[in-house]
Steps between C-alpha positions, in 0.01 A plus 500: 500500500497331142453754165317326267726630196241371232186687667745825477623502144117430393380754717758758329436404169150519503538848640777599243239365215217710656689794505634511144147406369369791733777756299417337190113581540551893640771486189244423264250718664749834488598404132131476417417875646787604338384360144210697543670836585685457173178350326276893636818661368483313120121544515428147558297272723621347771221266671679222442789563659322730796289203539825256510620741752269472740444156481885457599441743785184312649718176484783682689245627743323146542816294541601774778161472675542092486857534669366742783176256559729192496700675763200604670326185562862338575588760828 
């Protein structure tokens, strides 16, 4: 049995790059609720940042959905 060393460092830095982007985006998303919590407590609006939010938790959710269907139609 051969290891194709190449396929298995790309593989593993693909997957490193997906999940820090995935933190990054539920990062954003947490910071963004939490702007608006202090943004209700000043008296201020907050769509922008509630919309932000959301936006950064639907991305989460659809990159998570494409991972489970790739492994889905792969088994």
């Amino acid at each position: 049995m051969k290891i194709d060393w190449a396929a298995l460092g790309s593989v593993f830095g693909v997957s490193l790059g997906v999940t820090v982007g995935l933190v990054a985006l539920f990062t954003l998303g947490v910071m963004g609720l939490s702007r608006r919590e202090r943004a209700v407590a000043q008296g201020n609006s907050a769509t922008l940042a509630v919309t932000g939010a959301y936006v950064c938790f639907a991305a989460c959710a659809a990159a998570v959905a494409y991972g489970i269907s790739l492994i889905m139609t792969k088994a």
